[in-house]
TORFIMI-48056 format. One line per 8 residues: their letters; for each residue x, y, z of N, C-alpha, C. Coordinates in steps of 0.1 Angstrom, whole numbers, plus 5000, padded with zeros to 4 digits. Layout:
<recs>
a) X:Y:Z:X:Y:Z:X:Y:Z ~ ...
</recs>
This chain:
<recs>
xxxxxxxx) 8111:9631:6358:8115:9622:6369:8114:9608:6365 ~ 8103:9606:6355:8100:9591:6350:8110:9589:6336 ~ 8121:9582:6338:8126:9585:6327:8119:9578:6312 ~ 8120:9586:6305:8115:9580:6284:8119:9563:6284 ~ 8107:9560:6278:8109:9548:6274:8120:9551:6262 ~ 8136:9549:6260:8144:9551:6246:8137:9551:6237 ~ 8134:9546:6233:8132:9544:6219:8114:9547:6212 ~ 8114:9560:6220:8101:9569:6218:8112:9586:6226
xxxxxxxx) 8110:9597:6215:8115:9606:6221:8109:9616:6230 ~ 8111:9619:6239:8104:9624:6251:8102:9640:6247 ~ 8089:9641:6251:8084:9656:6250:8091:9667:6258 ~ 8095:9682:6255:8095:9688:6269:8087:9686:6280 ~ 8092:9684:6292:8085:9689:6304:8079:9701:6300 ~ 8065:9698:6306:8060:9714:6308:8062:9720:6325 ~ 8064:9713:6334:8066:9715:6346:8072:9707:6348 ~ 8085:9713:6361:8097:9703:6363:8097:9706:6376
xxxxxxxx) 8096:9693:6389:8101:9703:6404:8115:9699:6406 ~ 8120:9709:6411:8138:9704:6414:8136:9704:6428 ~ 8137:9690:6443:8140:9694:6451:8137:9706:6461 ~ 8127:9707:6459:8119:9715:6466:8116:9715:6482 ~ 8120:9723:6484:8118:9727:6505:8109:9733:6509 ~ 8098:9730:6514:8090:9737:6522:8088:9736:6539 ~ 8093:9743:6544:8098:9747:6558:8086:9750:6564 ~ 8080:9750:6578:8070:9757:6588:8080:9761:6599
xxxxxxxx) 8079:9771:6604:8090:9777:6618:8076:9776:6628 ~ 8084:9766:6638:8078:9762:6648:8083:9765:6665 ~ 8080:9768:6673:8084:9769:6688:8093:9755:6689 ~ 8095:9750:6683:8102:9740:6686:8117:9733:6675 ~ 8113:9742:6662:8122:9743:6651:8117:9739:6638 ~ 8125:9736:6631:8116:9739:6615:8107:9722:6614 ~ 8096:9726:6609:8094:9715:6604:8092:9713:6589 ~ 8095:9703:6588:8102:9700:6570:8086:9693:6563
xxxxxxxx) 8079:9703:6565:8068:9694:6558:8068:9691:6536 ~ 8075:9694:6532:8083:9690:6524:8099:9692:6520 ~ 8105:9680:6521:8118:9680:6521:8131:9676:6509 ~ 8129:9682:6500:8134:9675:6487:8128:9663:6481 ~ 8116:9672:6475:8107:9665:6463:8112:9670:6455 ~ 8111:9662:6440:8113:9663:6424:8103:9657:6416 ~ 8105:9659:6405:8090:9649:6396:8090:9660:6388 ~ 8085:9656:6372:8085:9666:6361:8070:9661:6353
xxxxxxxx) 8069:9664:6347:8053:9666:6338:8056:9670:6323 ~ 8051:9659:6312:8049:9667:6299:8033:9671:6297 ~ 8028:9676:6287:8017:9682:6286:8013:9670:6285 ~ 7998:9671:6287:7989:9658:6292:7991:9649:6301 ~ 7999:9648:6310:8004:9640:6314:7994:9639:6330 ~ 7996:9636:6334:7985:9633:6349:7993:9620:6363 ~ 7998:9632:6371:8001:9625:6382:7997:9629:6395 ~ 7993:9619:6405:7984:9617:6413:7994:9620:6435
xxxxxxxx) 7989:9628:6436:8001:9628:6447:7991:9621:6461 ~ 7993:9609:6463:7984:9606:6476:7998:9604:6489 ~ 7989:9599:6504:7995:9598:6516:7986:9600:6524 ~ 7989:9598:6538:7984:9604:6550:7984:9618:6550 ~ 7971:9621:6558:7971:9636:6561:7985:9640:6572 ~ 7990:9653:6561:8004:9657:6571:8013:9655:6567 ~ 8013:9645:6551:8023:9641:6543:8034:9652:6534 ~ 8024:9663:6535:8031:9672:6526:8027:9676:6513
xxxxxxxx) 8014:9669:6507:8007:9670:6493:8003:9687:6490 ~ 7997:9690:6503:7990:9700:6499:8000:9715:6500 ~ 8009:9710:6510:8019:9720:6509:8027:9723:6497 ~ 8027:9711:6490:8034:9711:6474:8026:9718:6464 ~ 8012:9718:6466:8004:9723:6457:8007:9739:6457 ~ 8002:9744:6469:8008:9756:6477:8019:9757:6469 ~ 8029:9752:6471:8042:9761:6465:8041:9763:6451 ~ 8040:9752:6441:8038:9752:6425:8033:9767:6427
xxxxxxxx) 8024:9769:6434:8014:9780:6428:8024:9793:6433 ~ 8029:9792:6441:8039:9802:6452:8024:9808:6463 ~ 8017:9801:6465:8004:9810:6477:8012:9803:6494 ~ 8026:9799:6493:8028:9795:6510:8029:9806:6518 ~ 8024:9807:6528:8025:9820:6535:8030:9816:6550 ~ 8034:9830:6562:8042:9825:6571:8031:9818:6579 ~ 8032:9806:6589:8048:9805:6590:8057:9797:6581 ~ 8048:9792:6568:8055:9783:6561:8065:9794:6555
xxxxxxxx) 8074:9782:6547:8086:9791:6538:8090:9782:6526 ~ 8094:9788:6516:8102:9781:6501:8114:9781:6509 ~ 8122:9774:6512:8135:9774:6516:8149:9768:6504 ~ 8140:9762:6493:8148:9753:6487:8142:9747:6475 ~ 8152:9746:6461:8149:9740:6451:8144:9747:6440 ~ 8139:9745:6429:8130:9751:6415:8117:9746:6411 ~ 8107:9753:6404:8096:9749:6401:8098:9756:6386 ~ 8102:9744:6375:8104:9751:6363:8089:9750:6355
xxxxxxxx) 8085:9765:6356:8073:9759:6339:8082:9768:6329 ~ 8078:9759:6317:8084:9758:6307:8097:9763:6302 ~ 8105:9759:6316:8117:9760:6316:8118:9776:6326 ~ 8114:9787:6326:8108:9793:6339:8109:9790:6354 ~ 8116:9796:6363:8116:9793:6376:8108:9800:6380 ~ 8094:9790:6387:8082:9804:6394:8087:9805:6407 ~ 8098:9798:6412:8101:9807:6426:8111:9820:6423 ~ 8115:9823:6410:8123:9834:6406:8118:9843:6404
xxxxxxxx) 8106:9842:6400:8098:9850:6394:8095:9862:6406 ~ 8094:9877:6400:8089:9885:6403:8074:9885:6408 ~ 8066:9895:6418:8055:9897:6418:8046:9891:6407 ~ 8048:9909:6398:8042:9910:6387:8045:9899:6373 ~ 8057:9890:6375:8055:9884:6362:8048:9873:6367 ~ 8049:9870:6385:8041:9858:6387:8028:9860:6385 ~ 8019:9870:6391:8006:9873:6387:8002:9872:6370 ~ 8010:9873:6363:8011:9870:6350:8007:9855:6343
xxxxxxxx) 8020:9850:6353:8015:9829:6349:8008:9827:6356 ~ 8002:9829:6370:7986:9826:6376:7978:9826:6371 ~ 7968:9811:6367:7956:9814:6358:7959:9812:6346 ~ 7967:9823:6338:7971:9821:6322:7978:9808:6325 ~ 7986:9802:6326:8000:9793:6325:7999:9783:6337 ~ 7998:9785:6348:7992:9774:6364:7984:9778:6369 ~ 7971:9768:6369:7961:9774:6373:7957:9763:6388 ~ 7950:9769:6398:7944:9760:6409:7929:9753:6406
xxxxxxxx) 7930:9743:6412:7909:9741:6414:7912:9737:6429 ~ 7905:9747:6440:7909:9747:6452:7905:9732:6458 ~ 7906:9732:6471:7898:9724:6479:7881:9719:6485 ~ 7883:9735:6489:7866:9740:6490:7866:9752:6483 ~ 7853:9750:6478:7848:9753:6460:7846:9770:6471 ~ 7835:9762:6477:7827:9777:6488:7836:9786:6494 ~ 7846:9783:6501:7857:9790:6504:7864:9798:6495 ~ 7864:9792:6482:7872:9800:6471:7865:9812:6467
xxxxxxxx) 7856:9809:6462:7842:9819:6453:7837:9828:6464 ~ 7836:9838:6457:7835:9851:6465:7820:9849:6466 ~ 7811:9855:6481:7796:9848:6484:7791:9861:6477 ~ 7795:9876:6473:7782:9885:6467:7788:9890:6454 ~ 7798:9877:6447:7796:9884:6434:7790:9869:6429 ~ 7783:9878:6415:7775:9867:6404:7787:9857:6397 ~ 7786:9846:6393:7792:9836:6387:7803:9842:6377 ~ 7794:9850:6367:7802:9855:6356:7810:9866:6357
xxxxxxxx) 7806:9872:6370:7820:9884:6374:7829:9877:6376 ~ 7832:9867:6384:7846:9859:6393:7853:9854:6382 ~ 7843:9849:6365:7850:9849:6356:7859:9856:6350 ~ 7849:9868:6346:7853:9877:6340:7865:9885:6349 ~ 7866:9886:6361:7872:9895:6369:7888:9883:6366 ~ 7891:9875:6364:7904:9867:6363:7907:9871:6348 ~ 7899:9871:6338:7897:9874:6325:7906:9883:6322 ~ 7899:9896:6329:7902:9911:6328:7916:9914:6336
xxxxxxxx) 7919:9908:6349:7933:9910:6350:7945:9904:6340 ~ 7939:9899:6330:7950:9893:6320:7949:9897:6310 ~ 7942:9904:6302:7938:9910:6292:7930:9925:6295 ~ 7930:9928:6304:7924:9942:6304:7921:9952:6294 ~ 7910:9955:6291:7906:9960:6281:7907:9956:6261 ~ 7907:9943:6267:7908:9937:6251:7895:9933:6247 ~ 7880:9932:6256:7870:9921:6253:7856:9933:6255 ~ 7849:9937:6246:7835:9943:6247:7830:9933:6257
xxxxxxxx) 7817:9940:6266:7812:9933:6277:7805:9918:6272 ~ 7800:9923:6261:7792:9912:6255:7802:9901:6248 ~ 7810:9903:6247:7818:9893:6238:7821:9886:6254 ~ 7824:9892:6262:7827:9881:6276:7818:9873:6280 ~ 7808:9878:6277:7795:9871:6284:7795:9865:6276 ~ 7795:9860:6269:7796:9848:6252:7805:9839:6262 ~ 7819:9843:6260:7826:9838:6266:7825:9829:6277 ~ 7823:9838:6292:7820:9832:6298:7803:9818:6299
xxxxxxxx) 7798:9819:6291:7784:9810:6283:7794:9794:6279 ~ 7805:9798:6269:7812:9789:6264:7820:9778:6277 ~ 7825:9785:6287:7836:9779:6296:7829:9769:6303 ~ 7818:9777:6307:7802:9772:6315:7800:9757:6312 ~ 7798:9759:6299:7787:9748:6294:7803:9731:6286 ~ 7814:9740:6290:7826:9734:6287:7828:9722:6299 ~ 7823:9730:6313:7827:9720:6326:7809:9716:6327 ~ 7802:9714:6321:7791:9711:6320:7778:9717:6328
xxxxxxxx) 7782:9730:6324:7769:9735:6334:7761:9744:6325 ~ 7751:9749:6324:7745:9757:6318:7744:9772:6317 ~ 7743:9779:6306:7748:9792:6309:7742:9801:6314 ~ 7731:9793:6322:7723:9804:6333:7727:9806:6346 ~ 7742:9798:6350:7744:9797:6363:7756:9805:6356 ~ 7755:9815:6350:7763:9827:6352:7759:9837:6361 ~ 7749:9838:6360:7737:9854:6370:7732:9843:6385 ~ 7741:9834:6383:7740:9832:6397:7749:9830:6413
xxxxxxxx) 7748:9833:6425:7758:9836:6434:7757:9821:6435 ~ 7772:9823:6440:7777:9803:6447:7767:9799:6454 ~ 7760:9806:6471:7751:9799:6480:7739:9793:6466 ~ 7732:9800:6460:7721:9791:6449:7725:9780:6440 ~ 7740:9774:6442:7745:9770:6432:7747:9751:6445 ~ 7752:9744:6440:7748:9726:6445:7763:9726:6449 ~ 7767:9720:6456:7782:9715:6462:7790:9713:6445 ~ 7785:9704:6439:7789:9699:6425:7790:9713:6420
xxxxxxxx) 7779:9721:6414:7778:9728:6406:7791:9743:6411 ~ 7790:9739:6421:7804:9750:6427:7817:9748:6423 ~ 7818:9734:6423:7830:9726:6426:7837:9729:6405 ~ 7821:9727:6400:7823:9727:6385:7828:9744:6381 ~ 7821:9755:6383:7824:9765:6383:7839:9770:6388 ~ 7846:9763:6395:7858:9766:6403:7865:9762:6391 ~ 7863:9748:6382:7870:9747:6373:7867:9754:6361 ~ 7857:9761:6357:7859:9771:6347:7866:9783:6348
xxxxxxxx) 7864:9787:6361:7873:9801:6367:7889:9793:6359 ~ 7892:9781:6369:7907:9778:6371:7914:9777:6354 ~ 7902:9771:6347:7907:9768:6329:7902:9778:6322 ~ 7900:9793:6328:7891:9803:6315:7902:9807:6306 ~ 7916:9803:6310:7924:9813:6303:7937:9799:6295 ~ 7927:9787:6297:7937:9776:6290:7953:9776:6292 ~ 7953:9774:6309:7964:9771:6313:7977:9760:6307 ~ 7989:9758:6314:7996:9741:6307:7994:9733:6315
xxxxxxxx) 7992:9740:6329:7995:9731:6341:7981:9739:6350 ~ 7976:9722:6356:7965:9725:6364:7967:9718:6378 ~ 7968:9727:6390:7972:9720:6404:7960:9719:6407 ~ 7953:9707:6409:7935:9701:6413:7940:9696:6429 ~ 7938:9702:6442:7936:9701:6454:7924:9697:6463 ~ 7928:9683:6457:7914:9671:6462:7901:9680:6462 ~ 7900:9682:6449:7887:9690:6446:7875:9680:6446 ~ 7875:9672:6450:7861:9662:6456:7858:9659:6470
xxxxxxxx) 7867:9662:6477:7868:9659:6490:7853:9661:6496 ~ 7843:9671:6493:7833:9675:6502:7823:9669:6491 ~ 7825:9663:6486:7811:9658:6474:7813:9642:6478 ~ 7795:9641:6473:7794:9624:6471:7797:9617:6460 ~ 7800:9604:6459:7807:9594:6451:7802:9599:6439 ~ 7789:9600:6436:7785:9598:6421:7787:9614:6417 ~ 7786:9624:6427:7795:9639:6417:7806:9641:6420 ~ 7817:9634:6431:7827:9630:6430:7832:9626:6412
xxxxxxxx) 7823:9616:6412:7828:9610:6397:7826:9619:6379 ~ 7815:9626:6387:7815:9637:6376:7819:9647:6376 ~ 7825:9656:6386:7838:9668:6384:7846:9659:6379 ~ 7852:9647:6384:7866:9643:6378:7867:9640:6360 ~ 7854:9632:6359:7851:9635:6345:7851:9643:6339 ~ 7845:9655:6342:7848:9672:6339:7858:9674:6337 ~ 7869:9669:6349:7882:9675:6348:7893:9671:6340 ~ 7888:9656:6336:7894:9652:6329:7892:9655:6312
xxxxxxxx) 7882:9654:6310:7873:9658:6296:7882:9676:6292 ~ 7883:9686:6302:7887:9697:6302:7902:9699:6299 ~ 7909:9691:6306:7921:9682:6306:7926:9683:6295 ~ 7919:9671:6289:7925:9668:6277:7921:9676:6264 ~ 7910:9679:6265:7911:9693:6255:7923:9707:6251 ~ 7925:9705:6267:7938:9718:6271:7948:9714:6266 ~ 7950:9700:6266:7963:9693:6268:7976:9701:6278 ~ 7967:9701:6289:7976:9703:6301:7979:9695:6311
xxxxxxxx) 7988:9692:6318:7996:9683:6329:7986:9685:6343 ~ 7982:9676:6349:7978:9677:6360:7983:9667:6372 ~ 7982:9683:6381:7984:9672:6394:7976:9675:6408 ~ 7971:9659:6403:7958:9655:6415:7964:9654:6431 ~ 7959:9664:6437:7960:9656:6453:7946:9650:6460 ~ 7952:9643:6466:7940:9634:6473:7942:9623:6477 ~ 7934:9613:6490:7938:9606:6493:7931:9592:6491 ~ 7919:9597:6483:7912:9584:6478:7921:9580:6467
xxxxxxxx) 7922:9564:6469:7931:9553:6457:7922:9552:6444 ~ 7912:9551:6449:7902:9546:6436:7902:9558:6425 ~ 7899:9569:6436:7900:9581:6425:7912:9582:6416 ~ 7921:9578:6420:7937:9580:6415:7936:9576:6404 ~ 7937:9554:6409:7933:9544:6398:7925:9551:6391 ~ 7914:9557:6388:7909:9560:6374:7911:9567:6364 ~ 7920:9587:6376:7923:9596:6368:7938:9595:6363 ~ 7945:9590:6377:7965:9594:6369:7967:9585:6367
xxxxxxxx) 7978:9592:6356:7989:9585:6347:8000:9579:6361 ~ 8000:9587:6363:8016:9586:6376:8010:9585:6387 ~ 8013:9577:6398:8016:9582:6411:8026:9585:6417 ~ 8028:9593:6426:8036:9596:6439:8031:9594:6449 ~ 8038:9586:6466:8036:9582:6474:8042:9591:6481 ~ 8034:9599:6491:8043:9613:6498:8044:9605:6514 ~ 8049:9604:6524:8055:9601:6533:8065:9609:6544 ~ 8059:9619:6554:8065:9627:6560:8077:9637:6553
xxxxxxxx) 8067:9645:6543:8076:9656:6531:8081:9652:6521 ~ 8081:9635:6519:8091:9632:6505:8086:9619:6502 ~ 8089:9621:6489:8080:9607:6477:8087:9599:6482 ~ 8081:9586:6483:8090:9574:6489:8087:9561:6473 ~ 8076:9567:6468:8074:9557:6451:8070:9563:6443 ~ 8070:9564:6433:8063:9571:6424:8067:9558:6412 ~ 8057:9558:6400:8053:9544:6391:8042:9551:6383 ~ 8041:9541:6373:8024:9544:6369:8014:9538:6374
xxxxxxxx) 8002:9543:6375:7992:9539:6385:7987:9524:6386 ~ 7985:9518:6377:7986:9505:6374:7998:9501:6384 ~ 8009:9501:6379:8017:9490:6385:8016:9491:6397 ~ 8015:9510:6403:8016:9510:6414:8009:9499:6424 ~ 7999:9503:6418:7984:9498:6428:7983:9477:6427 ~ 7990:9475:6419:7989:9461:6418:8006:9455:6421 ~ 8016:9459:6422:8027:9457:6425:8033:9465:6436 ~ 8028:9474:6445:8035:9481:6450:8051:9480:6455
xxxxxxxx) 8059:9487:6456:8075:9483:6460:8074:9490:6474 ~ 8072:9503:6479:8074:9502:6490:8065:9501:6502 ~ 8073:9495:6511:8064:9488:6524:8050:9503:6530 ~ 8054:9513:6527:8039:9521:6531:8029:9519:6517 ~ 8037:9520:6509:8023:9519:6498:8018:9508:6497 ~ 8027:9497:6500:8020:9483:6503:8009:9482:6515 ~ 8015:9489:6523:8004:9487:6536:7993:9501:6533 ~ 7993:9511:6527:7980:9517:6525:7972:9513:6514
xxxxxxxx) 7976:9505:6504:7968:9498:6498:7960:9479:6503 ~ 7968:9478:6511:7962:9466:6520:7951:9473:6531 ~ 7955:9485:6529:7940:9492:6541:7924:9494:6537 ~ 7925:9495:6522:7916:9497:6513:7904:9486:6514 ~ 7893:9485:6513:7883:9476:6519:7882:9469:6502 ~ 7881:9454:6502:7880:9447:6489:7864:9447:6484 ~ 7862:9447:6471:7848:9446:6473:7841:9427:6467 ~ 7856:9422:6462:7856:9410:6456:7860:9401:6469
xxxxxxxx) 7861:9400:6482:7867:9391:6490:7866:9400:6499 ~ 7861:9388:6512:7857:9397:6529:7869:9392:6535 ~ 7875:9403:6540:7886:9402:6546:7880:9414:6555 ~ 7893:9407:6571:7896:9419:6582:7900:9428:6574 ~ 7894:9444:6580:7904:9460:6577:7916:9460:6587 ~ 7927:9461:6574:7934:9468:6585:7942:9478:6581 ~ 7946:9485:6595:7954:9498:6598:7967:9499:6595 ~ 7970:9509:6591:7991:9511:6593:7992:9514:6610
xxxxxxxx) 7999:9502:6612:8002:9506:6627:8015:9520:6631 ~ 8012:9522:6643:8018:9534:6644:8013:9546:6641 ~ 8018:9562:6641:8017:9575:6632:8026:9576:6625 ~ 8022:9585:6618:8032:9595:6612:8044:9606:6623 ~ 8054:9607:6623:8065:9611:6626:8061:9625:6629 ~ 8066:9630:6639:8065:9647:6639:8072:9650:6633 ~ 8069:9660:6623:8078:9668:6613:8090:9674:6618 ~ 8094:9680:6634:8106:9685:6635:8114:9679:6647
xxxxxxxx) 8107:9667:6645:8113:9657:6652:8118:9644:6648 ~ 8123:9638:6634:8119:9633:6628:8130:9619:6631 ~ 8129:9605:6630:8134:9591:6636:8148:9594:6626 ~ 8158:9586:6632:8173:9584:6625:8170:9579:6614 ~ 8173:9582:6605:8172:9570:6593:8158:9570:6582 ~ 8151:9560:6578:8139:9561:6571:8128:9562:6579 ~ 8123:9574:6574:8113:9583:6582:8102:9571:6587 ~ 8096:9564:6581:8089:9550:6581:8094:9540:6592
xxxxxxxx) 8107:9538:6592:8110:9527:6601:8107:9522:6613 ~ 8096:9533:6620:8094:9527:6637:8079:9519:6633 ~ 8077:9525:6618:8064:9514:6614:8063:9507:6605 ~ 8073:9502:6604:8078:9497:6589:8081:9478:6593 ~ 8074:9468:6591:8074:9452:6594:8088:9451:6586 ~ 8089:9455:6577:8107:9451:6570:8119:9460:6577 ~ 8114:9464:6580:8131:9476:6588:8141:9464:6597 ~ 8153:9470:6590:8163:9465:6597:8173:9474:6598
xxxxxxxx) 8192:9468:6599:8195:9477:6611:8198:9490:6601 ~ 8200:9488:6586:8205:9500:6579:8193:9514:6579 ~ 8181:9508:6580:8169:9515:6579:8169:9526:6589 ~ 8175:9523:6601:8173:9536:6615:8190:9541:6616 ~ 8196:9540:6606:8206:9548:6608:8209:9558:6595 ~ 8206:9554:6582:8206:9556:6567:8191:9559:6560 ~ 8196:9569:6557:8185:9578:6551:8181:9572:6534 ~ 8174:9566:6530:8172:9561:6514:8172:9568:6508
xxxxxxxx) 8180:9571:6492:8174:9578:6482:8163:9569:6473 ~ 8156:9578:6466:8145:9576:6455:8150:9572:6443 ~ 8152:9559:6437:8160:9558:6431:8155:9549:6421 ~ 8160:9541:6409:8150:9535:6399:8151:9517:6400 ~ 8138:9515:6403:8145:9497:6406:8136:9490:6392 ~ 8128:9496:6382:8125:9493:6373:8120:9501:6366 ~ 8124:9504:6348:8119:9512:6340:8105:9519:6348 ~ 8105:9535:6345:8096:9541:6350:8089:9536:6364
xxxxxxxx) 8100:9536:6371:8096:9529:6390:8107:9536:6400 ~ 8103:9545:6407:8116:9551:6414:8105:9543:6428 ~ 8117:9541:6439:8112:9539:6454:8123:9543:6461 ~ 8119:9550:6475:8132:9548:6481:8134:9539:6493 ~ 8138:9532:6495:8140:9521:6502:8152:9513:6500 ~ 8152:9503:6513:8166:9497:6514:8166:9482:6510 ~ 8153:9480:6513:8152:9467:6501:8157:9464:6488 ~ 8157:9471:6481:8166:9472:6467:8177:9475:6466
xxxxxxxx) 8184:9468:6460:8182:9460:6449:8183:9443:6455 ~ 8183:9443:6466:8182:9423:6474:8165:9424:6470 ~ 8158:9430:6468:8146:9420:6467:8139:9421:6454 ~ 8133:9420:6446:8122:9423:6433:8111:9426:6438 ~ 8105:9422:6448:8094:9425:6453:8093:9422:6470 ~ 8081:9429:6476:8081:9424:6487:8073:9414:6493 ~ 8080:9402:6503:8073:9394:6510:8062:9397:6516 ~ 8055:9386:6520:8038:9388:6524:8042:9396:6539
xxxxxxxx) 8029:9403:6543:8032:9401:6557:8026:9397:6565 ~ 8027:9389:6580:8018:9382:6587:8007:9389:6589 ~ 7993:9387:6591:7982:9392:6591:7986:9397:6608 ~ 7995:9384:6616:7992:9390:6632:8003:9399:6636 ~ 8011:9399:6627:8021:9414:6625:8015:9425:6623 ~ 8005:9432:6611:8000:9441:6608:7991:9445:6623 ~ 7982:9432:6626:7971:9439:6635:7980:9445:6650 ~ 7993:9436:6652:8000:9440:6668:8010:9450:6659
xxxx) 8012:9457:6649:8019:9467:6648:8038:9460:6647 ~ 8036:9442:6648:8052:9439:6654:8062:9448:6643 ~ 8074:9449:6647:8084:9447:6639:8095:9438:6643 ~ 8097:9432:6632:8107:9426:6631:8124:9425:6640
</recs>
């Protein structure tokens, strides 16, 4: 989706999304909680999907993997690994690339891990559905010793159940299950959410350190910025089911182009300069009710009249910079906004 700098030739994609539909059937009709996303990944590569809760991140994650279930639905698009469509894919060849080829690290660690089996069964038991009967018992347990002490844990918390094991040490374990079998692509589902700052920062270390050993593509959801700025290469800005920026994380975060990512990064508290917090005025849009035009526009300080009638595509306003918005190509960047605009919500 980011196109090659020319004159460096671009790797295969290891994962490619085409336009991707994810539907919910509602008493009141579909809601489009993702609505024609795209974005591709070479190995190692690292892109960061943030937004508001209800944006659609986690439902993306969900599909890559194909785990949406009713009432959601795939209604639309491709998920190519390595050229592979996993929404084409059969049962059994999908259970195949699960784990070997796309692997998860859930949300909550405790929710994932089964509460009365030992550490090194939940390994071994993903192991053995992919290799069944290739590994003497003891050679696994080697094995699983190795994966352990790979996400930094010791190989005594093999013989041990999740409840004996630390929020962290769960969270770490989830990523040895998710990398035992050295996946290409790893879908990480704001796997810090329930931890504090400082083991916050050391799964992500883990996961990064693990990462790049694999040399596999990841993609972070979450809605902490800081975390982003340290781990991805790329961001995406999701906004009622569809990327509205995507950039590299740097420019993003220091140039933003479009007016939400501009205002969720003005919401962020500074730690160099006391300034008022402020809010994105307004909500987010009901998904199956959604405004004429750019989904954004009833909270949007720049909207004018094309914005509530015309739908924007995602489009490139500078080397490796897609946004979709109507501001471009009339502007390079965007104007300040009044501080007493943001706090009364005006628009223009």
């Amino acid at each position: 989706m980011i196109p090659a700098n020319p004159t460096v030739e671009r790797a295969p994609d290891v994962l490619r999304v085409e336009d991707l539909k994810v539907y919910y059937e509602t008493s009141k009709g579909h809601a489009k909680a993702v609505d024609g996303v795209s974005f591709s990944l070479r190995p190692g590569e690292r892109l960061g999907l943030i937004g508001e809760s209800g944006s659609g991140k986690t439902t993306i994650a969900m599909a890559l993997m194909r785990l949406t279930h009713p009432p959601g639905r795939i209604v639309g698009g491709r998920v190519l690994l390595d050229g592979r469509d996993l929404l084409a894919m059969r049962e059994r060849e999908l259970r195949r690339a699960r784990l070997k080829e796309i692997a998860l690290v859930p949300q909550g660690a405790m929710n994932s891990l089964n509460p009365v089996m030992r550490i090194s069964d939940q390994i071994i038991d993903g192991v053995m559905a992919h290799e069944p009967d290739r590994h003497p018992r003891m050679e696994l347990e080697r094995r699983v010793a190795r994966l352990l002490e790979r996400v930094g844990l010791e190989s005594s918390v093999a013989g041990r159940y999740p409840h004996e094991l630390s929020g962290g040490m769960k969270q770490r374990a989830v990523l040895a299950i998710a990398t035992s079998l050295d996946p290409k692509v790893i879908i990480a589902d704001e796997p810090t959410s329930a931890l504090d700052v400082v083991v916050q920062r050391q799964v992500m270390l883990t996961l990064g350190r693990v990462q790049e050993g694999l040399g596999a593509a990841v993609v972070l959801v979450g809605h902490d910025m800081g975390l982003m700025a340290q781990f991805a290469d790329l961001v995406g800005v999701m906004y009622a089911g569809k990327l509205v920026e995507v950039g590299p994380v740097e420019q993003l975060l220091t140039e933003p182009r479009h007016p939400y990512t501009r205002l969720l990064i003005d919401s962020l508290p500074a730690l160099d300069e006391k300034r008022e917090l402020r809010g994105i005025p307004g909500l987010p849009p009901t998904l199956v009710d959604m405004p004429a035009g750019c989904a954004f526009n009833p909270r949007c300080p720049y909207q004018h009249l094309r914005c509530r009638t015309e739908t924007p595509e995602l489009w490139e306003v500078d080397p490796h910079r897609q946004v979709a918005c109507h501001l471009y190509p009339e502007h390079s960047a965007l104007p300040a906004i009044p501080d007493k605009q943001i706090r009364e919500g005006a628009i223009p």
